[in-house]
N, CA, C and O atoms as CSV, one atom per row, in Angstrom:
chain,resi,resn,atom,element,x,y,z
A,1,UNK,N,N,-48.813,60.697,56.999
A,1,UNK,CA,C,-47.388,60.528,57.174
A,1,UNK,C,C,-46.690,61.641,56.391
A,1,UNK,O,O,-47.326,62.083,55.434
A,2,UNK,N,N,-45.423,62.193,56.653
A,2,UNK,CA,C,-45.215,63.461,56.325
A,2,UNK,C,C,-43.382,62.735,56.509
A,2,UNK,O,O,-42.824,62.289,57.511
A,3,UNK,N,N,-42.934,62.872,55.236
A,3,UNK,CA,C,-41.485,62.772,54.787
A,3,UNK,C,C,-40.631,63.831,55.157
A,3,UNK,O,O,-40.363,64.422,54.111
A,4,UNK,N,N,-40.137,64.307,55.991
A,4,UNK,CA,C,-39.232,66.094,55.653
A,4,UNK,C,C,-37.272,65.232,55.614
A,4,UNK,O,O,-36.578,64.510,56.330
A,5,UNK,N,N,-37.211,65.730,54.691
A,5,UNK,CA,C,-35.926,65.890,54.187
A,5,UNK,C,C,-35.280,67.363,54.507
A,5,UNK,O,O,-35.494,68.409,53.894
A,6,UNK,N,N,-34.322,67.122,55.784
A,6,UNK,CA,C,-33.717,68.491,56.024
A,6,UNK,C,C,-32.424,67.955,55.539
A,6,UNK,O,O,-31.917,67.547,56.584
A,7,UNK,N,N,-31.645,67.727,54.654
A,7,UNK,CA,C,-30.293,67.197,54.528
A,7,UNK,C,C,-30.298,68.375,53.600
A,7,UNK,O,O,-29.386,69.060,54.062
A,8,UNK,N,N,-30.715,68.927,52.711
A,8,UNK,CA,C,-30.061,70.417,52.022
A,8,UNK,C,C,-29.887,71.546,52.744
A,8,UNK,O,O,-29.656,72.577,52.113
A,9,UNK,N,N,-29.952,71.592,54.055
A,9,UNK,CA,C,-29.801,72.843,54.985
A,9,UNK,C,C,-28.195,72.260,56.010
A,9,UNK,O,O,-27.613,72.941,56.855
A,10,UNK,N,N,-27.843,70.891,55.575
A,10,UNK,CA,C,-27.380,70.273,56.934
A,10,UNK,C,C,-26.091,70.866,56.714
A,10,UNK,O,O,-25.418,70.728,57.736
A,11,UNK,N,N,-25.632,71.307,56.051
A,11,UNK,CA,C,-24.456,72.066,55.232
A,11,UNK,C,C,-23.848,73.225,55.994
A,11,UNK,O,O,-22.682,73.618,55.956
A,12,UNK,N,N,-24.823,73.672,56.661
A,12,UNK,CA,C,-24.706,75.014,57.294
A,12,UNK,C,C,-24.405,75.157,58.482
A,12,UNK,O,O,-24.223,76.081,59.276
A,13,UNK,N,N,-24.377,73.690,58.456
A,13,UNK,CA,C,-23.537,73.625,60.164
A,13,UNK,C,C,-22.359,72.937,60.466
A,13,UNK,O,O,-22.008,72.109,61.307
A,14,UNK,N,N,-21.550,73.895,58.949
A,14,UNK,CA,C,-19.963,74.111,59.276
A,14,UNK,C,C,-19.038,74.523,58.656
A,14,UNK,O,O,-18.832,74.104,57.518
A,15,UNK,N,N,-18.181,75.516,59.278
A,15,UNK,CA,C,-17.556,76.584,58.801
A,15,UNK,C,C,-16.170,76.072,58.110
A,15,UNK,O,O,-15.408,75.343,58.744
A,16,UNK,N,N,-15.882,76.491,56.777
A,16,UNK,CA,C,-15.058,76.022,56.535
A,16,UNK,C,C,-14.863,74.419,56.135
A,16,UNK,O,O,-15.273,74.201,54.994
A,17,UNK,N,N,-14.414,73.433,56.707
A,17,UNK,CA,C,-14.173,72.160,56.353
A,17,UNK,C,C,-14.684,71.333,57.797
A,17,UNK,O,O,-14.791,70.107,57.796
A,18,UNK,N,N,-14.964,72.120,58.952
A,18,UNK,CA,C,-15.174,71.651,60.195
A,18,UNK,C,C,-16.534,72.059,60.554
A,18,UNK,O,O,-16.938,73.107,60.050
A,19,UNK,N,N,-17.468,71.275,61.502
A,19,UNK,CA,C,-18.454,70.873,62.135
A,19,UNK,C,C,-18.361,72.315,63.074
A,19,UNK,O,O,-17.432,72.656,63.806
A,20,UNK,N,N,-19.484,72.947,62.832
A,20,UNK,CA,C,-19.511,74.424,63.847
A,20,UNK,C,C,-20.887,74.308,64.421
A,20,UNK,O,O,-22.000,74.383,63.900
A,21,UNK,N,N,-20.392,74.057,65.922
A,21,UNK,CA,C,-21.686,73.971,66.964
A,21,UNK,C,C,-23.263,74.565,66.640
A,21,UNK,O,O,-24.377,74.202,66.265
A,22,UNK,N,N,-22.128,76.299,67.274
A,22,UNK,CA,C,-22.940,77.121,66.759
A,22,UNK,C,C,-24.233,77.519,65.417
A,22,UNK,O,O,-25.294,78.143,65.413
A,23,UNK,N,N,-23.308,76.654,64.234
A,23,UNK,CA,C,-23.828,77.082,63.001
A,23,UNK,C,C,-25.225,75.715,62.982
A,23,UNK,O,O,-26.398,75.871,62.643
A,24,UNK,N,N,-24.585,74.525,63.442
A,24,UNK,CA,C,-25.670,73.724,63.963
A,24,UNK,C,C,-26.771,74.105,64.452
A,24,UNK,O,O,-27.836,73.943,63.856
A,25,UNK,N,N,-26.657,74.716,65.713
A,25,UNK,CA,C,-28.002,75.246,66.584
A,25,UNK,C,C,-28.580,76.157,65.799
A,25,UNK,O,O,-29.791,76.156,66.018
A,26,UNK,N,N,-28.327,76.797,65.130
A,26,UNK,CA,C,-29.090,78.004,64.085
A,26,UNK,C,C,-30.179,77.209,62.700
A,26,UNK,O,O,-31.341,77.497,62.413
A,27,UNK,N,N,-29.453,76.377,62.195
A,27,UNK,CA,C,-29.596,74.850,61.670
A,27,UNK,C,C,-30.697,74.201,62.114
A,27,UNK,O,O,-31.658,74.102,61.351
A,28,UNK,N,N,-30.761,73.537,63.683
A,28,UNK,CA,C,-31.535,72.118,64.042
A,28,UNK,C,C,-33.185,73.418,64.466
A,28,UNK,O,O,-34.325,73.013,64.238
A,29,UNK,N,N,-32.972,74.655,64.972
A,29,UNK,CA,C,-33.783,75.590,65.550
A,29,UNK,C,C,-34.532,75.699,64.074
A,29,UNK,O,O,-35.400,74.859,63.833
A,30,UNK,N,N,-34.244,76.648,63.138
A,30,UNK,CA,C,-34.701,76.765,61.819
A,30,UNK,C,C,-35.676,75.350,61.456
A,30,UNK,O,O,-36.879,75.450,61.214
A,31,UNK,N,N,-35.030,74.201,61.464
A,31,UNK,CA,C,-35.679,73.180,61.165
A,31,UNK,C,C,-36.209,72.172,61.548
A,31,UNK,O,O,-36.804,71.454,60.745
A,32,UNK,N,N,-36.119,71.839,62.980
A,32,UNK,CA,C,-37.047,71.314,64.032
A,32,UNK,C,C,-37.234,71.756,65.574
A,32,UNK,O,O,-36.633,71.260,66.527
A,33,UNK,N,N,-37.980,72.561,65.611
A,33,UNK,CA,C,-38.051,73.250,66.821
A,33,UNK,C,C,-38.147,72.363,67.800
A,33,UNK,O,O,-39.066,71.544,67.789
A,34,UNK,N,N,-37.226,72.389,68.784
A,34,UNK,CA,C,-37.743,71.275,69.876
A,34,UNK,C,C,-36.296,69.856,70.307
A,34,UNK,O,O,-35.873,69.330,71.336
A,35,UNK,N,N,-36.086,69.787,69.248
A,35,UNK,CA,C,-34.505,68.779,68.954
A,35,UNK,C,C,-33.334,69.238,69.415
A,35,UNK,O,O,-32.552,68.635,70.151
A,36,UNK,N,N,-33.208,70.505,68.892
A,36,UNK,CA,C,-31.433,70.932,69.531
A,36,UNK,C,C,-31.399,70.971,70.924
A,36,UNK,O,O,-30.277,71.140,71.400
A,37,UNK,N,N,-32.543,70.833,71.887
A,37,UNK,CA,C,-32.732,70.552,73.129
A,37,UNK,C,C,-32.393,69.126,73.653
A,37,UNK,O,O,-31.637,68.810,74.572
A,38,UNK,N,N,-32.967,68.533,73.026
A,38,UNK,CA,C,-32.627,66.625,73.142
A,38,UNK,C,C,-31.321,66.654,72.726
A,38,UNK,O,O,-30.475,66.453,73.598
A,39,UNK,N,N,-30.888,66.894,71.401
A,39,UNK,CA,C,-29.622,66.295,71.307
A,39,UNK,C,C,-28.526,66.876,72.164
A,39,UNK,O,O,-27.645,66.175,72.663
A,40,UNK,N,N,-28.616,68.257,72.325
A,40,UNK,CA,C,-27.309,68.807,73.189
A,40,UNK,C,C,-27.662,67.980,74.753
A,40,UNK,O,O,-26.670,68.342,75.387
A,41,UNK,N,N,-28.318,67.269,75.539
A,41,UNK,CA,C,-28.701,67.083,76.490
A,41,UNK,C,C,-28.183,65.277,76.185
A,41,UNK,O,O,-27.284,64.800,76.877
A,42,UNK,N,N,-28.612,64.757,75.512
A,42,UNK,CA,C,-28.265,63.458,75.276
A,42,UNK,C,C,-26.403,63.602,74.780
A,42,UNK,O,O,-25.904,62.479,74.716
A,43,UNK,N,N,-25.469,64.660,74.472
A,43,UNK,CA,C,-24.456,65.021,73.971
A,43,UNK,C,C,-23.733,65.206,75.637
A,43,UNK,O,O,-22.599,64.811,75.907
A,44,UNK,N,N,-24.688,65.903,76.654
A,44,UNK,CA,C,-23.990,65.990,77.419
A,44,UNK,C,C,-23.711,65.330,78.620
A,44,UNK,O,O,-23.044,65.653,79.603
A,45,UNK,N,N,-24.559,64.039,78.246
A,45,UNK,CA,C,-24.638,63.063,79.305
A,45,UNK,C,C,-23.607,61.582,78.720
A,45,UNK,O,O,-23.278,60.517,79.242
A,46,UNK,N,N,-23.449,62.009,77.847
A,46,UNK,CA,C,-22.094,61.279,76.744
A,46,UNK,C,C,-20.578,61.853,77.173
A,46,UNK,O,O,-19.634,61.086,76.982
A,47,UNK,N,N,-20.361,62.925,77.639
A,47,UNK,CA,C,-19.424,63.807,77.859
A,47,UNK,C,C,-19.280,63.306,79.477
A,47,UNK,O,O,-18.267,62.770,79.927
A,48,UNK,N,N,-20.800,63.664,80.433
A,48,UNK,CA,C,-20.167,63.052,81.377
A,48,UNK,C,C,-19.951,62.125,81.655
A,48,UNK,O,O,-19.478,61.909,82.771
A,49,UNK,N,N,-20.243,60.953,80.602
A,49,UNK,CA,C,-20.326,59.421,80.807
A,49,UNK,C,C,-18.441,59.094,80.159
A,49,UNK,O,O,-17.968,58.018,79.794
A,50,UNK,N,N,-17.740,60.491,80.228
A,50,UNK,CA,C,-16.186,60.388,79.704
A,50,UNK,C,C,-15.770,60.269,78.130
A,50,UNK,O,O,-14.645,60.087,77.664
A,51,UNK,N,N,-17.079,60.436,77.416
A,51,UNK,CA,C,-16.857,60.446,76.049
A,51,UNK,C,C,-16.072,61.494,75.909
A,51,UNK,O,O,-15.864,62.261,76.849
A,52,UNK,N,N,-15.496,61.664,74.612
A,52,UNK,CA,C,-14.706,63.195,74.488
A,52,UNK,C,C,-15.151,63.740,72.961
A,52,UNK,O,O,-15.171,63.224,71.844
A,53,UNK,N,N,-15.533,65.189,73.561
A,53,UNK,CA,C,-16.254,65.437,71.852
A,53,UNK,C,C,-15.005,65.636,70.703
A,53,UNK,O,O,-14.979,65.335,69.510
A,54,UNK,N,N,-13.923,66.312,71.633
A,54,UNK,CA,C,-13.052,66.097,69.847
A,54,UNK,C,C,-12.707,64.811,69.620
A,54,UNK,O,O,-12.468,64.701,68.417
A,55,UNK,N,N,-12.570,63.835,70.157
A,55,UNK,CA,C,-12.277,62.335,69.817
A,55,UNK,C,C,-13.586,61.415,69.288
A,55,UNK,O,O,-13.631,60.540,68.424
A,56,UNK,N,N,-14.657,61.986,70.182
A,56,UNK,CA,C,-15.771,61.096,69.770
A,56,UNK,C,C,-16.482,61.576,68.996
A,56,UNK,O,O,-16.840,60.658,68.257
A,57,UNK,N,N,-17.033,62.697,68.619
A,57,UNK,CA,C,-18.092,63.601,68.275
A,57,UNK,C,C,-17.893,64.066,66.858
A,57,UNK,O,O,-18.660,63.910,65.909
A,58,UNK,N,N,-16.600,64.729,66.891
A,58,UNK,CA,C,-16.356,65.815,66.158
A,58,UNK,C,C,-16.084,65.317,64.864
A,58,UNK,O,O,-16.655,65.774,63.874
A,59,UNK,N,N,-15.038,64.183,64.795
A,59,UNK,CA,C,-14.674,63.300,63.490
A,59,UNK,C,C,-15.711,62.649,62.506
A,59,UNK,O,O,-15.651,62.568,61.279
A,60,UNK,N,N,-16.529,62.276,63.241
A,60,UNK,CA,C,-18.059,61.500,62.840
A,60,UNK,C,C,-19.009,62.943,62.256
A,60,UNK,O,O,-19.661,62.780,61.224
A,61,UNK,N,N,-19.049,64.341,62.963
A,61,UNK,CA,C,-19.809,65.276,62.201
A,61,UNK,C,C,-18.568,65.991,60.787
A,61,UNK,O,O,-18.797,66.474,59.679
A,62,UNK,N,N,-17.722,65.820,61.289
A,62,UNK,CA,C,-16.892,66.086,60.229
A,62,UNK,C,C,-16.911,64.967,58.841
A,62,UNK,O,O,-17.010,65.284,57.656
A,63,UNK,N,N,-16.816,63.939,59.273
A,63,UNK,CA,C,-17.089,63.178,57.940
A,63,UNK,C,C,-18.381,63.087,57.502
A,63,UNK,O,O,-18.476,62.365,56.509
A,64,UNK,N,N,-19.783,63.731,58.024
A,64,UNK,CA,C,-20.670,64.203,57.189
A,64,UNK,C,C,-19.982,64.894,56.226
A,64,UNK,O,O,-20.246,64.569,55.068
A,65,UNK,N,N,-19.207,65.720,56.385
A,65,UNK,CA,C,-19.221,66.849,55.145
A,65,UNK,C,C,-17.919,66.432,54.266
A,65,UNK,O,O,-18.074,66.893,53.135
A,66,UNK,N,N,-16.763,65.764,54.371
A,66,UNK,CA,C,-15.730,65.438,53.854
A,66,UNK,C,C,-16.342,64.250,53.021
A,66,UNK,O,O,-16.177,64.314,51.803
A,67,UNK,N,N,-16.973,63.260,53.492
A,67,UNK,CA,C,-17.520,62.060,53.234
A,67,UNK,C,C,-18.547,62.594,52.100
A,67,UNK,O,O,-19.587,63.018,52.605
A,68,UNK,N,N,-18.499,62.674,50.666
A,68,UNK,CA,C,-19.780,63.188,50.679
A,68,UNK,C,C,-20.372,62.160,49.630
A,68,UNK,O,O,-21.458,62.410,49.106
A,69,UNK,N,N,-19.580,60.851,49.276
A,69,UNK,CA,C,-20.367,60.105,48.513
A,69,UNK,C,C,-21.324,59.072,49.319
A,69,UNK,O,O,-22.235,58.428,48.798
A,70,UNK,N,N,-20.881,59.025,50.934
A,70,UNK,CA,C,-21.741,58.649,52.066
A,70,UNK,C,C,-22.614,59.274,52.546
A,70,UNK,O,O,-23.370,58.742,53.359
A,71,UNK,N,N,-22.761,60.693,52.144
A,71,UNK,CA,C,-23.594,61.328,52.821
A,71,UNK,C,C,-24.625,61.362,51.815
A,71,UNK,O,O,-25.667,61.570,52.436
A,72,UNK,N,N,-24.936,61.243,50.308
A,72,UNK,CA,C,-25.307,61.195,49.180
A,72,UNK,C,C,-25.773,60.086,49.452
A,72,UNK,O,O,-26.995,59.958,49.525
A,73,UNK,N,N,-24.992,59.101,49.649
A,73,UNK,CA,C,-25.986,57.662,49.396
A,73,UNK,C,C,-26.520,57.301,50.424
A,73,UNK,O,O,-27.095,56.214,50.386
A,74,UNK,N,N,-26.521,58.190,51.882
A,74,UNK,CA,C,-27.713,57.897,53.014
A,74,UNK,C,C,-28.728,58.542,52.813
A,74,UNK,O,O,-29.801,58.289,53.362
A,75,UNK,N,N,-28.488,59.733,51.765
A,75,UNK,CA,C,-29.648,60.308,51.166
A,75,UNK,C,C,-30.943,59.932,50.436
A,75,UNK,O,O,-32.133,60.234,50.533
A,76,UNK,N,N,-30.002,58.945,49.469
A,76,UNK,CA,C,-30.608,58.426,48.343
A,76,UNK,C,C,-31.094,57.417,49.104
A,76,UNK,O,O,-32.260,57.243,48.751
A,77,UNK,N,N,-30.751,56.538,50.111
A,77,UNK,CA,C,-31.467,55.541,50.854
A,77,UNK,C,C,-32.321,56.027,51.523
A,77,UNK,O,O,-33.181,55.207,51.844
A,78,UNK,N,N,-32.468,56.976,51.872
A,78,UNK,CA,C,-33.684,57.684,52.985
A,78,UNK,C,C,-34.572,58.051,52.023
A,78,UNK,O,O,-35.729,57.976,52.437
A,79,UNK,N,N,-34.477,58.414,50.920
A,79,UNK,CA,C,-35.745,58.786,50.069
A,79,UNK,C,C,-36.271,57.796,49.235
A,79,UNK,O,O,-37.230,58.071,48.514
A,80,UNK,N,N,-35.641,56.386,49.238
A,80,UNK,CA,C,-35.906,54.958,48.455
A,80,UNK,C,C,-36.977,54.462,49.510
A,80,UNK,O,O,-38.129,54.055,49.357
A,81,UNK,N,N,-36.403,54.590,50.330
A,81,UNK,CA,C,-37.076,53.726,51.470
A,81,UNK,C,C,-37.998,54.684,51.718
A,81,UNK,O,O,-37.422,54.931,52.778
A,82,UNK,N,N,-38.582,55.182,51.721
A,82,UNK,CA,C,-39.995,56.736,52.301
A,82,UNK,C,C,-40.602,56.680,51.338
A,82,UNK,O,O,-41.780,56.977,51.539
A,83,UNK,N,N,-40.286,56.337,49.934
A,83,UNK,CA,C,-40.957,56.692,48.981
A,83,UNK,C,C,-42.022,55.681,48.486
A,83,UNK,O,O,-41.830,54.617,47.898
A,84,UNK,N,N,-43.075,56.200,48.822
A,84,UNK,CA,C,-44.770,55.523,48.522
A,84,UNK,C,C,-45.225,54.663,49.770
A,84,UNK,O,O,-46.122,53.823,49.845
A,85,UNK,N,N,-44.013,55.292,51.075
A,85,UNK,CA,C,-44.682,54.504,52.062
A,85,UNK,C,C,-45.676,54.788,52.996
A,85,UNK,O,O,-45.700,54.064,53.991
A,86,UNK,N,N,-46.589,55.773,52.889
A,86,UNK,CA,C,-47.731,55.569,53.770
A,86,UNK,C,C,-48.763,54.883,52.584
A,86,UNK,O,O,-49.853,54.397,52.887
A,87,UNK,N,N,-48.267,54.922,51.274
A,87,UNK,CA,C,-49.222,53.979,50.705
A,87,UNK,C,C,-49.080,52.538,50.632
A,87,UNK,O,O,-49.993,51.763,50.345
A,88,UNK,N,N,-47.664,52.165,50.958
A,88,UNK,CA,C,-47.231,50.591,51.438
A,88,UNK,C,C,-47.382,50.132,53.005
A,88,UNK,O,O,-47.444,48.973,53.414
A,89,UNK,N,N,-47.419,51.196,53.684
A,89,UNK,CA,C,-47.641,50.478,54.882
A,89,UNK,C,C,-49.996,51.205,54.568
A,89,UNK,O,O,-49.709,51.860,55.570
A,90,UNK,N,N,-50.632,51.356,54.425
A,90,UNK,CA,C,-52.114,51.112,54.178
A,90,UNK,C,C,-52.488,49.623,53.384
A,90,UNK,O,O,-53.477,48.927,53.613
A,91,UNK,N,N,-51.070,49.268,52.083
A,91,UNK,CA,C,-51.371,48.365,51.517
A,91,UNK,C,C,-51.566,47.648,52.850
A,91,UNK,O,O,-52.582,47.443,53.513
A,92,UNK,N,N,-50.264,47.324,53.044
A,92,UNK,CA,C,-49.803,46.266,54.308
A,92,UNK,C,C,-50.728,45.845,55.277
A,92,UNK,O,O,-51.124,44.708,55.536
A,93,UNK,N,N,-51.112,47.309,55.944
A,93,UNK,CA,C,-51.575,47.265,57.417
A,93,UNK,C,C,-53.038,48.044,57.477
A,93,UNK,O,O,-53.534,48.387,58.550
A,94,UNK,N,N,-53.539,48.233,56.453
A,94,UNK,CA,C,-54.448,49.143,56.326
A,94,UNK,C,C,-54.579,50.139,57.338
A,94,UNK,O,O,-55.513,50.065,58.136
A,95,UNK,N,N,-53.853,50.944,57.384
A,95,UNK,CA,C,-53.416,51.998,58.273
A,95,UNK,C,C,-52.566,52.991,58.019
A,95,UNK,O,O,-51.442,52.763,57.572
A,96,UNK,N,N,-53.186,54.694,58.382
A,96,UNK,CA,C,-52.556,55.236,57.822
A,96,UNK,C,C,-51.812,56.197,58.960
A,96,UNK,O,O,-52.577,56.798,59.714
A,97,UNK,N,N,-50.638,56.355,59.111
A,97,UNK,CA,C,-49.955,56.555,60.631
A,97,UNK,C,C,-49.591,58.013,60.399
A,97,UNK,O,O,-49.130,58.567,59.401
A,98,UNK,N,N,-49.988,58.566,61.814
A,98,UNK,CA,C,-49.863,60.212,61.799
A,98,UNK,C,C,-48.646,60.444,62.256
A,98,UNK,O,O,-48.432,60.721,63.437
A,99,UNK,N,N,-47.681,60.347,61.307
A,99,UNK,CA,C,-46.297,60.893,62.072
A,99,UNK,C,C,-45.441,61.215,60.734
A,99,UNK,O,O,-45.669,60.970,59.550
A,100,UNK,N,N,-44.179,61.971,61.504
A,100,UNK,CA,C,-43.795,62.691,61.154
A,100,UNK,C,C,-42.340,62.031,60.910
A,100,UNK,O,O,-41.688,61.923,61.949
A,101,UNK,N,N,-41.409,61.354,59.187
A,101,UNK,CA,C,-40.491,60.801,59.441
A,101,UNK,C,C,-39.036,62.080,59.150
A,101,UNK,O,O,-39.144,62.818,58.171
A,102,UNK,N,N,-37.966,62.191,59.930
A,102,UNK,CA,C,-36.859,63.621,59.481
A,102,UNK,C,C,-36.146,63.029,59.318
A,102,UNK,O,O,-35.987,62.135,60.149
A,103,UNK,N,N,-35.317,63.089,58.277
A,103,UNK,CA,C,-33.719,63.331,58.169
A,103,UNK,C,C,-33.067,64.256,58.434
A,103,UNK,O,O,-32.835,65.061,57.532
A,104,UNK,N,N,-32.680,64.420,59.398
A,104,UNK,CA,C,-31.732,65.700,59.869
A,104,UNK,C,C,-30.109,65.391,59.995
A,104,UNK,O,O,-29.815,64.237,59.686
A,105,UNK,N,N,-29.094,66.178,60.371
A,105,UNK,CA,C,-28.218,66.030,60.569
A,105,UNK,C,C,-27.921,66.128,62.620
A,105,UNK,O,O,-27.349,67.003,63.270
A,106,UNK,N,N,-28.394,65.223,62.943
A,106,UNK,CA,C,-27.638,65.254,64.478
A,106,UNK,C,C,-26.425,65.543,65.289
A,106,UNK,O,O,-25.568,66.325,64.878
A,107,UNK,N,N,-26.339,64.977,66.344
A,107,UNK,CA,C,-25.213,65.236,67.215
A,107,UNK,C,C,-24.433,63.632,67.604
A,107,UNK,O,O,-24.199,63.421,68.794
A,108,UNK,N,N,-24.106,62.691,66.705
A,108,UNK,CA,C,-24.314,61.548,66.637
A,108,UNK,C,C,-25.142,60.827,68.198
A,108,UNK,O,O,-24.825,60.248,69.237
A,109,UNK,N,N,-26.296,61.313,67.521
A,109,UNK,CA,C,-27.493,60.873,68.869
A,109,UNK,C,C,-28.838,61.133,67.874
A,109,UNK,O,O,-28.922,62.043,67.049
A,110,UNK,N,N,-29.700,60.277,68.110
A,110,UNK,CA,C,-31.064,60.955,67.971
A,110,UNK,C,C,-31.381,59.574,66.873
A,110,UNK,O,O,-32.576,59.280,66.865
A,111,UNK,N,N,-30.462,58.657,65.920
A,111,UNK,CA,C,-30.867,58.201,64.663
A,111,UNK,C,C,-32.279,57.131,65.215
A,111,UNK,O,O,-32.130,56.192,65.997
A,112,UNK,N,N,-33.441,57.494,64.678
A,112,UNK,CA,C,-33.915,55.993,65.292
A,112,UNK,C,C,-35.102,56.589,66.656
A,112,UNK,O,O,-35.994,55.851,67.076
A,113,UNK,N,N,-34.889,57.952,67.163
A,113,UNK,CA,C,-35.472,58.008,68.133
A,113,UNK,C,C,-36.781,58.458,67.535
A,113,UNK,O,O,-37.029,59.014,66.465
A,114,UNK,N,N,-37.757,57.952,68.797
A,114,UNK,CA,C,-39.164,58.120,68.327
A,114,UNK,C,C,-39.764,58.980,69.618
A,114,UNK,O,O,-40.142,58.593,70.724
A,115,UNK,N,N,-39.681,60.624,68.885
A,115,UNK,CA,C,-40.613,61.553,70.125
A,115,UNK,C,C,-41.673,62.148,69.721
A,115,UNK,O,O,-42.214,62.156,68.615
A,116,UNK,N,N,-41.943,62.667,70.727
A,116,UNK,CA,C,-43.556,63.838,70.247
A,116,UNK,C,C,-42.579,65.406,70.057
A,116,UNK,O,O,-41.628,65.772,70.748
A,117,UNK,N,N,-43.245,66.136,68.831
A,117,UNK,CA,C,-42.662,67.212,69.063
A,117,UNK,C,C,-43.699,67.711,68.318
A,117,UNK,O,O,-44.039,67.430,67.169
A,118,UNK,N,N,-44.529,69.099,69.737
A,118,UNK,CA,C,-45.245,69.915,69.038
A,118,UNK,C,C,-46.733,68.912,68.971
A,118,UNK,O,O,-47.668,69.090,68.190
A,119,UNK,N,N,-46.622,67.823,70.040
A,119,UNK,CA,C,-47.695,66.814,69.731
A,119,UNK,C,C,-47.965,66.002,69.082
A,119,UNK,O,O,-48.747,65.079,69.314
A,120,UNK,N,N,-47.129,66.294,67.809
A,120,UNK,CA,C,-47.500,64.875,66.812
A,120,UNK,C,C,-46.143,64.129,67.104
A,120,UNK,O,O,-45.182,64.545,67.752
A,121,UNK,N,N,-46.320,62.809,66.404
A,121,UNK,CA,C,-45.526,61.490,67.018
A,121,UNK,C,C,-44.385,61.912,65.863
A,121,UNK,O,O,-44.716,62.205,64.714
A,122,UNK,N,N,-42.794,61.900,66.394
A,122,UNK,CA,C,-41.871,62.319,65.250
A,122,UNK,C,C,-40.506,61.375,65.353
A,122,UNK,O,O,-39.711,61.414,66.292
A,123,UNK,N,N,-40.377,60.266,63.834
A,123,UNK,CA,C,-39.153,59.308,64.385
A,123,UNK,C,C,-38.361,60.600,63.552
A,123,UNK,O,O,-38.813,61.357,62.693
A,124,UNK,N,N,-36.740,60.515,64.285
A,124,UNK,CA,C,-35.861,61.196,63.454
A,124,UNK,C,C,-35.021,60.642,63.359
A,124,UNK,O,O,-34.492,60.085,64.320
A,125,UNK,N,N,-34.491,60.576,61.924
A,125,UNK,CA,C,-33.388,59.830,61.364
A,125,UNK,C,C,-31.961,60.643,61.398
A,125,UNK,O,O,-31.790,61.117,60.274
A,126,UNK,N,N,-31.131,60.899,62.066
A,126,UNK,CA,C,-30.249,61.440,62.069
A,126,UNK,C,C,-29.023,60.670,61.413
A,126,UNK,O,O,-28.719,59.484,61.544
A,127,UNK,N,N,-28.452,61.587,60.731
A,127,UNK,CA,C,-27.082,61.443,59.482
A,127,UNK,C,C,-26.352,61.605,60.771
A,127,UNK,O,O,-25.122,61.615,60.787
């Protein structure tokens, strides 16, 4: 089992005080190859389903970065909860599971999803 904490890079995807697409995709590419594909695709089937990204989207990636005693303490919960667990779930289940858990910063899409990327099994927790 393999912990990756990308939340110290998640910063970089936005200019100024606002959520920058662009600076994202440079961001999700750098740090999970394979994702900025899913999420812009699951983003754009939200859009045609009449969502609206400056109403729906944009406020929610923006209070990642304004928000930051929430974004701190989803931190600190993501590394409470990960921590000593492929040796609590062997206690548990005697089993030791080949996957891959991320914290990344998403496109409010992805929290929870469980894919293959690159072949191995990968849940990603998206902020």
């Amino acid at each position: 089992m393999n912990i990756i904490n990308l939340s110290k890079g998640m910063l970089s995807a936005f200019e100024g005080d606002c959520f920058h697409i662009e600076k994202w995709k440079t961001y999700i590419d750098a740090s999970i190859p394979g994702v900025k594909e899913m999420c812009l695709e699951d983003m754009k089937q939200m859009l045609q389903a009449g969502f609206s990204y400056e109403k729906t989207f944009l406020p929610v990636l923006n209070a990642v970065l304004r928000e930051e005693d929430k974004r701190n303490k989803t931190i600190e919960s993501f590394l409470k909860m990960t921590e000593h667990l492929d040796e609590r779930m062997i206690k548990r289940f005697q089993k030791n599971l080949d996957v891959d858990l991320i914290l990344y910063l998403g496109l409010c899409n992805g929290a929870g999803w469980v894919v293959s990327l690159n072949g191995k099994r990968t849940v990603l927790f998206g902020i």
